[in-house]
N, CA, C and O atoms as CSV, one atom per row, in Angstrom:
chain,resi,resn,atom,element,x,y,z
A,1,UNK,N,N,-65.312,-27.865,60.123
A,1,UNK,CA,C,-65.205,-28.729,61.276
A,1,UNK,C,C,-65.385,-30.165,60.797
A,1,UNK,O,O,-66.238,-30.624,60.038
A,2,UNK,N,N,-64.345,-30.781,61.443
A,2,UNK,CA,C,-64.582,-32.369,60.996
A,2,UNK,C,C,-65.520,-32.947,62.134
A,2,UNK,O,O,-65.441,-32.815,63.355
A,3,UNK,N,N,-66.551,-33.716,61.251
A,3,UNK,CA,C,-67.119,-34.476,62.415
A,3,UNK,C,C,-67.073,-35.956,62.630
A,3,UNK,O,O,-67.254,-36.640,61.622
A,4,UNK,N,N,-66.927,-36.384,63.419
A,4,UNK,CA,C,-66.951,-37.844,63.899
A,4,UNK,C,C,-68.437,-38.491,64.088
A,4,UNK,O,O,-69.499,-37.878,63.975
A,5,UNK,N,N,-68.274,-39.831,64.392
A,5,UNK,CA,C,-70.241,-40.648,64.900
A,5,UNK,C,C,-70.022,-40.491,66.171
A,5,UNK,O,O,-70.821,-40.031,66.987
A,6,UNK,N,N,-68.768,-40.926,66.400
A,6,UNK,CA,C,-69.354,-40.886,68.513
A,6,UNK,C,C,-67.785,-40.147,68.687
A,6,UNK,O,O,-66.922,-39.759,67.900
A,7,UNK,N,N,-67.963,-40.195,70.367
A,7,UNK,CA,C,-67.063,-39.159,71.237
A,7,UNK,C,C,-65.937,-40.455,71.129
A,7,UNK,O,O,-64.753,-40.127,71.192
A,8,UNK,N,N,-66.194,-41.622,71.001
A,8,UNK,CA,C,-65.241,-42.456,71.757
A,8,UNK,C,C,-64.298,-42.093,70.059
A,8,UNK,O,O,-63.130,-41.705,70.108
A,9,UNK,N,N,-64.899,-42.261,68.920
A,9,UNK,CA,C,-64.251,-42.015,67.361
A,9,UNK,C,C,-62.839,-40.852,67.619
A,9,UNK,O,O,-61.638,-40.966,67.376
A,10,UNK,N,N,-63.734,-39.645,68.271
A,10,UNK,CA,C,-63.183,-38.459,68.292
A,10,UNK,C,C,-62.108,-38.713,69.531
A,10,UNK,O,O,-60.966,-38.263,69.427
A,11,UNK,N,N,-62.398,-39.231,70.354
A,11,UNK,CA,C,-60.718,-39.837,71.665
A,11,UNK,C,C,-59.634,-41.083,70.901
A,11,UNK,O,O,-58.460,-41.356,71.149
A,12,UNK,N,N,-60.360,-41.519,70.143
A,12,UNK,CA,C,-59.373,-42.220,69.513
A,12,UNK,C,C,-58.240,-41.777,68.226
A,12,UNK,O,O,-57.060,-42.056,68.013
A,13,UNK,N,N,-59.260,-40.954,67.524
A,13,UNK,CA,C,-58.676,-39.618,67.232
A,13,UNK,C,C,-57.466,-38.674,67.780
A,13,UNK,O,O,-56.436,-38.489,67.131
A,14,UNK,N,N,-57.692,-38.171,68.903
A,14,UNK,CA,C,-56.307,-37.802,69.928
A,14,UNK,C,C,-55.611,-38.954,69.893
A,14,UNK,O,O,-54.512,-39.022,69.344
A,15,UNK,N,N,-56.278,-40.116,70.564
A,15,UNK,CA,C,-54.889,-40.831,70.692
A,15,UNK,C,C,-53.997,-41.154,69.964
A,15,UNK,O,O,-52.819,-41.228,70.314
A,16,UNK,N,N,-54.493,-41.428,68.678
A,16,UNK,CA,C,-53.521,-41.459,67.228
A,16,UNK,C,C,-52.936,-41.040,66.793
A,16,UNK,O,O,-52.149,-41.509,65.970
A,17,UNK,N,N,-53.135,-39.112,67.417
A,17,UNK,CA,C,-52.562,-37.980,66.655
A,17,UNK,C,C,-53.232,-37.610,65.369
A,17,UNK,O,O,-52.664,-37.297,64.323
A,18,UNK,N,N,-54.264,-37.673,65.545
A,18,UNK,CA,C,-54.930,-37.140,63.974
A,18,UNK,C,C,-55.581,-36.154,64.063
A,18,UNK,O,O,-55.955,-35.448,63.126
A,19,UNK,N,N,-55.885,-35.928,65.738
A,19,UNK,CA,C,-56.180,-34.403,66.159
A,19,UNK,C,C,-55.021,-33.703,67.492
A,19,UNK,O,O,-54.543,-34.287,68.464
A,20,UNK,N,N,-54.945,-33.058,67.290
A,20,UNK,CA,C,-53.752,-32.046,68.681
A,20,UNK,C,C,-54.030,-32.930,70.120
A,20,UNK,O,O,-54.928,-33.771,70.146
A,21,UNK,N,N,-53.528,-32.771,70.818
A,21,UNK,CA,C,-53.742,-33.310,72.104
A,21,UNK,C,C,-54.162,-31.703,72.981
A,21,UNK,O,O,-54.967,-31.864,73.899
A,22,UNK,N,N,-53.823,-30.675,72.820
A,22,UNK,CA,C,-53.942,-29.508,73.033
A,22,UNK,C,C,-55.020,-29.016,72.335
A,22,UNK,O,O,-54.876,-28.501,71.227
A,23,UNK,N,N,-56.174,-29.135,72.923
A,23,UNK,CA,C,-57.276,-28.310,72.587
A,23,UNK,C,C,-58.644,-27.936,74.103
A,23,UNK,O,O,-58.848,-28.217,75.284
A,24,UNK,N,N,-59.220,-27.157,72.982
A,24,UNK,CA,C,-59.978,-26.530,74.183
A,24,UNK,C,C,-61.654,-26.317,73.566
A,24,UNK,O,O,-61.912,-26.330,72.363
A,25,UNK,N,N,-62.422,-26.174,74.378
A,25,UNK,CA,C,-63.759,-26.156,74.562
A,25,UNK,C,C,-64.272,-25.094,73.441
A,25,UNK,O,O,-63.326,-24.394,73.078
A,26,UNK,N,N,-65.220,-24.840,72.931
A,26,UNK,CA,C,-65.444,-23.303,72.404
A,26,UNK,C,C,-66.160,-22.329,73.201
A,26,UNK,O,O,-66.858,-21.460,72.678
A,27,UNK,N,N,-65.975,-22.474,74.720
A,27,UNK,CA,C,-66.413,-21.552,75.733
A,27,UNK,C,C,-65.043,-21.051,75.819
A,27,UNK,O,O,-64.785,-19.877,75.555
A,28,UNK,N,N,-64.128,-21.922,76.190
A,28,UNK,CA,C,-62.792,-21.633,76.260
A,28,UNK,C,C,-61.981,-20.268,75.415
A,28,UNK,O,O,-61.558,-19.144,75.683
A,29,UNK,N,N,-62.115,-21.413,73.967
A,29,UNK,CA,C,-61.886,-20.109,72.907
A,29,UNK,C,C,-62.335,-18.601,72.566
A,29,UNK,O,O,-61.780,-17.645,72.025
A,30,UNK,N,N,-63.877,-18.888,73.261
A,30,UNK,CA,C,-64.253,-17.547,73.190
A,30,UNK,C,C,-63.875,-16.522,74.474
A,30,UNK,O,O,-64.174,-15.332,74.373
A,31,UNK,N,N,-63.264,-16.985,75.580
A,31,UNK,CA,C,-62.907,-16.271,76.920
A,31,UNK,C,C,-61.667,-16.205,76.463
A,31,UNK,O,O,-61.223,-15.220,77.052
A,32,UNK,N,N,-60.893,-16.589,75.846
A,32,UNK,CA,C,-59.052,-16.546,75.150
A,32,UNK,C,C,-59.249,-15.341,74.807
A,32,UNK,O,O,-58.907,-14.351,75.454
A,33,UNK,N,N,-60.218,-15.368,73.020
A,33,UNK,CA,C,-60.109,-14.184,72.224
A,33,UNK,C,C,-61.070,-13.268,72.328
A,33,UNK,O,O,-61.328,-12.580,71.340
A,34,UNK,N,N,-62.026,-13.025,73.971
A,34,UNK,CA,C,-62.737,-12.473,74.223
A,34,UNK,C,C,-63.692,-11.942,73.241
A,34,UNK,O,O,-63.779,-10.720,73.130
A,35,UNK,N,N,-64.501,-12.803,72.433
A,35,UNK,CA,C,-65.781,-12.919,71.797
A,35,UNK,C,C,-66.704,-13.636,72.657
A,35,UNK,O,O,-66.570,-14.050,73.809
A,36,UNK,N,N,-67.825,-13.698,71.707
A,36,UNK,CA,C,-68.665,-14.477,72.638
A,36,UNK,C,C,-68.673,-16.451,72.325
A,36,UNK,O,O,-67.918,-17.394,72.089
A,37,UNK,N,N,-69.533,-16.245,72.457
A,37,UNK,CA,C,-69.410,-18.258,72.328
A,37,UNK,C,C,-70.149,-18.236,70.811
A,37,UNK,O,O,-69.754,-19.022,69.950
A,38,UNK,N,N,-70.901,-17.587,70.622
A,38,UNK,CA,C,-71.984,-17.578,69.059
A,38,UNK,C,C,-70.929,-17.506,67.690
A,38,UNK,O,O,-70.862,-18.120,66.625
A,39,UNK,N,N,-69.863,-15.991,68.585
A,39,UNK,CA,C,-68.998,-15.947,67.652
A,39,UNK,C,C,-67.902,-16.967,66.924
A,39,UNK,O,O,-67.646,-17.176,65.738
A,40,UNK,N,N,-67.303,-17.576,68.328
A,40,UNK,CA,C,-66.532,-18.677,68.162
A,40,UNK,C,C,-67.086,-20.084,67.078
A,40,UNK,O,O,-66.431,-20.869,66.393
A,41,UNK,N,N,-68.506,-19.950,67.303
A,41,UNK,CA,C,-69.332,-20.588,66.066
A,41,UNK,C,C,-69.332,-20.637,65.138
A,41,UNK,O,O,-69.029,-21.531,64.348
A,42,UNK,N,N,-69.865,-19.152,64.979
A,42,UNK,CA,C,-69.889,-19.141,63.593
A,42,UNK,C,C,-68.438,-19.105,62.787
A,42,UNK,O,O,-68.409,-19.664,61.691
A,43,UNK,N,N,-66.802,-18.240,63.464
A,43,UNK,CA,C,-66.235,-18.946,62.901
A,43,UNK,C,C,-65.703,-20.415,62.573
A,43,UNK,O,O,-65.128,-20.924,61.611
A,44,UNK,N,N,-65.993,-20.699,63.361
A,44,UNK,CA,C,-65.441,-22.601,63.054
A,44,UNK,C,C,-66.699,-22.673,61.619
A,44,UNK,O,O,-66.239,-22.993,60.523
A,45,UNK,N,N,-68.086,-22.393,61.715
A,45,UNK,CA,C,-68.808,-22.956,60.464
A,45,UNK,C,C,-68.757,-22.267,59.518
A,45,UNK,O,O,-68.856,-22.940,58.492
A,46,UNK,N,N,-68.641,-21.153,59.331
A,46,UNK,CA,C,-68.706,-20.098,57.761
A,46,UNK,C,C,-67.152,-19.894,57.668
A,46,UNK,O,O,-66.776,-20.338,56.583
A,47,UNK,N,N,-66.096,-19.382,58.413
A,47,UNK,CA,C,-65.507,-19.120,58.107
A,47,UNK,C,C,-64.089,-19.619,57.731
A,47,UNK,O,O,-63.239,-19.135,56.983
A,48,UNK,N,N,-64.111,-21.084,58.720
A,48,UNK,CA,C,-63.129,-22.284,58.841
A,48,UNK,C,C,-61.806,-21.650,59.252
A,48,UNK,O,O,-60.687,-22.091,58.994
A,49,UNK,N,N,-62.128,-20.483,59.970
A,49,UNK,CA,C,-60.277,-20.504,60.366
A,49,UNK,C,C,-60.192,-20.408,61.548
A,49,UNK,O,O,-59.522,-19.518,62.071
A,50,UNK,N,N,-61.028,-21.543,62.402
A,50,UNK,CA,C,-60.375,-22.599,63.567
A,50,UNK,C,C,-60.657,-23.785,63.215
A,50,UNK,O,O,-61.738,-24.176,62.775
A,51,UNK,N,N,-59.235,-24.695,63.483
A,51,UNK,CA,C,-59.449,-26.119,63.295
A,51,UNK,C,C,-60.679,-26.850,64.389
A,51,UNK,O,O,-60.440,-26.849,65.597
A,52,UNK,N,N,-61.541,-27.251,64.041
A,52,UNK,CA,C,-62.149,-27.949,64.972
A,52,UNK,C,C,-62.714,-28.902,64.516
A,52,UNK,O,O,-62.983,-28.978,63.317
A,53,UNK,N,N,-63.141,-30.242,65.776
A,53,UNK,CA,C,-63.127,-31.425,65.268
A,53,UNK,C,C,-64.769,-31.251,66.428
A,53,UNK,O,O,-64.938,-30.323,67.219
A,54,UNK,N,N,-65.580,-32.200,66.234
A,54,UNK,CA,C,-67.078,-32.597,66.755
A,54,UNK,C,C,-67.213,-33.822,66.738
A,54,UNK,O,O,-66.553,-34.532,65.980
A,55,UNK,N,N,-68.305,-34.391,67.774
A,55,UNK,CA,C,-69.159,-35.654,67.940
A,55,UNK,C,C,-70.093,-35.619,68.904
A,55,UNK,O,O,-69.621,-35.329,70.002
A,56,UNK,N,N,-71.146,-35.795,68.887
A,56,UNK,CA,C,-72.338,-35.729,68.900
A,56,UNK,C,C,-72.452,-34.318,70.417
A,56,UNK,O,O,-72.472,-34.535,71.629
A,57,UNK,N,N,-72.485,-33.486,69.963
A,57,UNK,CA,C,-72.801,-32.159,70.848
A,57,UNK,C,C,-71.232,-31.764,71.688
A,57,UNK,O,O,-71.177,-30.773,72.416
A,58,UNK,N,N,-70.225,-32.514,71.511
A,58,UNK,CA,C,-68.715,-32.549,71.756
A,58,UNK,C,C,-68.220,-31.328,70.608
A,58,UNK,O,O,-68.454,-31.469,69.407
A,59,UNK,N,N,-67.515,-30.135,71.158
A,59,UNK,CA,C,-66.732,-29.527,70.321
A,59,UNK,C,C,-65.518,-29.035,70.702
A,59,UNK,O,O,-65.474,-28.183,71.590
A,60,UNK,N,N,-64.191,-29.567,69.999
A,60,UNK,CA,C,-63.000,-29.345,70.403
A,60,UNK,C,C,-62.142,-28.379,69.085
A,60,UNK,O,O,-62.147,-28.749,67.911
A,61,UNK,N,N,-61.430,-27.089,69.580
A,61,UNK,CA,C,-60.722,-26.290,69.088
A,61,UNK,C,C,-59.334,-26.421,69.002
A,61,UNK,O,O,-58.820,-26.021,70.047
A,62,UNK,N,N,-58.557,-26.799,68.227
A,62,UNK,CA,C,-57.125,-26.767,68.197
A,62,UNK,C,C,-56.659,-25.559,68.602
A,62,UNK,O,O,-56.761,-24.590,67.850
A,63,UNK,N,N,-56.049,-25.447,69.926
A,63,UNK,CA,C,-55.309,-24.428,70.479
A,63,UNK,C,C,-54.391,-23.598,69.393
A,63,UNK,O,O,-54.526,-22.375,69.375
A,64,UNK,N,N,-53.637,-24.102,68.659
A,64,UNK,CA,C,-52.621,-23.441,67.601
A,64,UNK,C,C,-53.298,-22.622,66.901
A,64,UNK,O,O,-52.635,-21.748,66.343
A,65,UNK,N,N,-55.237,-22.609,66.626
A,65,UNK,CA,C,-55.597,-22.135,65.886
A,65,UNK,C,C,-55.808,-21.160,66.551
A,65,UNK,O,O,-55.547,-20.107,65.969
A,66,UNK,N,N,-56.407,-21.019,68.159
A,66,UNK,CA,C,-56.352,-20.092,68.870
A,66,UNK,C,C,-55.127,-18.787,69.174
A,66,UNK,O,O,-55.345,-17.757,69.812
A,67,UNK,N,N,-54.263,-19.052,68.740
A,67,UNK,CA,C,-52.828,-18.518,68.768
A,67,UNK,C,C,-52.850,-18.024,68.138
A,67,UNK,O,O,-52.742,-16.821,68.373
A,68,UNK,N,N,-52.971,-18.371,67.079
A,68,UNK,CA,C,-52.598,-18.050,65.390
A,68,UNK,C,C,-53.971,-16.679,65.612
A,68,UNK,O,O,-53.730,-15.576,65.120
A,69,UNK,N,N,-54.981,-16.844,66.171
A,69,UNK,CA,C,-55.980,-15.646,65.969
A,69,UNK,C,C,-55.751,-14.828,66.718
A,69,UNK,O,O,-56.337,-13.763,66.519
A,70,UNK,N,N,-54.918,-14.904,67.783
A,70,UNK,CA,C,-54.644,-13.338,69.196
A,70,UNK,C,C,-53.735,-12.952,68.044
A,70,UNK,O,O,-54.041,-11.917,67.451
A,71,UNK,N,N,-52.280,-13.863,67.486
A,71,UNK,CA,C,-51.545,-13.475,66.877
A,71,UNK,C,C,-52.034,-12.158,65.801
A,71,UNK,O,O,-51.724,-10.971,65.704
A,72,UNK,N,N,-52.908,-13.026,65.122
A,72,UNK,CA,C,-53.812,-11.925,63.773
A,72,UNK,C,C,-54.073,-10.237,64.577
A,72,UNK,O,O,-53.781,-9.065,64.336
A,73,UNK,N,N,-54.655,-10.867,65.422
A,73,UNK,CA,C,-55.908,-9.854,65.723
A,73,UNK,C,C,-54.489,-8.864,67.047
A,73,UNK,O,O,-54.928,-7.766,67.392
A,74,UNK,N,N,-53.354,-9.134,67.536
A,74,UNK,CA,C,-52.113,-8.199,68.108
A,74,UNK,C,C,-51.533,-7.623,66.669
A,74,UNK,O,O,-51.149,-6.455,66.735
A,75,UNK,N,N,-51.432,-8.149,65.610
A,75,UNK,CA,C,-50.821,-7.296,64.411
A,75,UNK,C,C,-51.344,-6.629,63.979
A,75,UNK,O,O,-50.805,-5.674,63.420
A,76,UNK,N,N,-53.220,-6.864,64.034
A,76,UNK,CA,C,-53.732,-5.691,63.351
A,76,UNK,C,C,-53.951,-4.283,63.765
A,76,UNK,O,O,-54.411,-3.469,62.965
Protein backbone atom coordinates (compact mmCIF):
# COMPACT_ATOMS: atom_id res chain seq x y z
CA UNK A 1 0.00 0.00 0.00
CA UNK A 2 1.22 3.37 -0.93
CA UNK A 3 0.91 5.87 1.63
CA UNK A 4 0.47 9.53 1.43
CA UNK A 5 0.88 12.59 4.62
CA UNK A 6 -2.60 13.88 4.25
CA UNK A 7 -6.05 12.98 2.52
CA UNK A 8 -5.87 16.23 0.56
CA UNK A 9 -2.02 14.47 -1.03
CA UNK A 10 -4.10 11.33 -1.69
CA UNK A 11 -7.28 13.59 -3.72
CA UNK A 12 -4.78 15.18 -5.54
CA UNK A 13 -3.50 11.99 -6.37
CA UNK A 14 -6.96 11.00 -8.18
CA UNK A 15 -7.02 14.08 -9.69
CA UNK A 16 -3.80 13.61 -11.59
CA UNK A 17 -4.43 10.09 -12.37
CA UNK A 18 -1.76 8.55 -10.36
CA UNK A 19 -4.41 6.63 -8.61
CA UNK A 20 -7.87 5.07 -10.45
CA UNK A 21 -10.73 7.30 -10.05
CA UNK A 22 -12.68 3.96 -9.44
CA UNK A 23 -12.07 2.78 -6.13
CA UNK A 24 -13.66 1.63 -3.09
CA UNK A 25 -13.51 1.49 0.72
CA UNK A 26 -12.03 -1.83 2.27
CA UNK A 27 -15.52 -2.48 3.85
CA UNK A 28 -16.59 -2.34 0.35
CA UNK A 29 -14.02 -4.83 -0.92
CA UNK A 30 -14.65 -7.12 1.64
CA UNK A 31 -18.75 -7.25 0.96
CA UNK A 32 -17.63 -7.63 -3.13
CA UNK A 33 -15.39 -10.73 -2.34
CA UNK A 34 -17.35 -11.69 0.68
CA UNK A 35 -14.43 -11.91 3.29
CA UNK A 36 -14.30 -10.09 6.14
CA UNK A 37 -12.79 -6.56 6.55
CA UNK A 38 -9.49 -8.12 8.66
CA UNK A 39 -9.12 -10.18 5.63
CA UNK A 40 -9.21 -7.49 3.07
CA UNK A 41 -6.22 -6.22 5.38
CA UNK A 42 -4.22 -8.32 5.67
CA UNK A 43 -4.22 -8.81 1.98
CA UNK A 44 -3.42 -5.30 0.95
CA UNK A 45 -0.33 -5.65 3.86
CA UNK A 46 1.36 -9.19 3.58
CA UNK A 47 0.23 -10.11 0.54
CA UNK A 48 0.08 -6.93 -1.93
CA UNK A 49 -2.34 -8.25 -4.38
CA UNK A 50 -4.73 -5.29 -3.97
CA UNK A 51 -3.60 -2.04 -5.19
CA UNK A 52 -4.21 0.28 -2.41
CA UNK A 53 -3.31 3.71 -1.66
CA UNK A 54 -3.73 5.38 2.37
CA UNK A 55 -3.62 8.71 4.37
CA UNK A 56 -3.99 9.15 7.64
CA UNK A 57 -6.79 6.34 8.64
CA UNK A 58 -8.19 6.88 4.72
CA UNK A 59 -8.05 3.51 2.78
CA UNK A 60 -8.78 3.26 -0.88
CA UNK A 61 -8.80 -0.11 -3.09
CA UNK A 62 -8.41 -0.02 -6.81
CA UNK A 63 -11.54 -1.61 -8.09
CA UNK A 64 -9.55 -3.49 -11.09
CA UNK A 65 -7.83 -5.17 -8.31
CA UNK A 66 -11.12 -6.20 -6.98
CA UNK A 67 -12.05 -7.83 -10.35
CA UNK A 68 -9.04 -9.29 -11.04
CA UNK A 69 -9.74 -11.32 -7.44
CA UNK A 70 -13.67 -12.59 -8.11
CA UNK A 71 -11.95 -13.24 -11.52
CA UNK A 72 -9.11 -15.59 -9.62
CA UNK A 73 -11.21 -16.92 -7.12
CA UNK A 74 -14.55 -17.89 -10.39
CA UNK A 75 -11.54 -19.89 -12.14
CA UNK A 76 -10.54 -21.66 -9.30
Amino acid sequence: MKNFKSVSELANAIASGEIPSEVVSPGHAAALLGVTRQAINDRIHRSKSLDAWGAEGTVLISMRSIEEALLKRESS
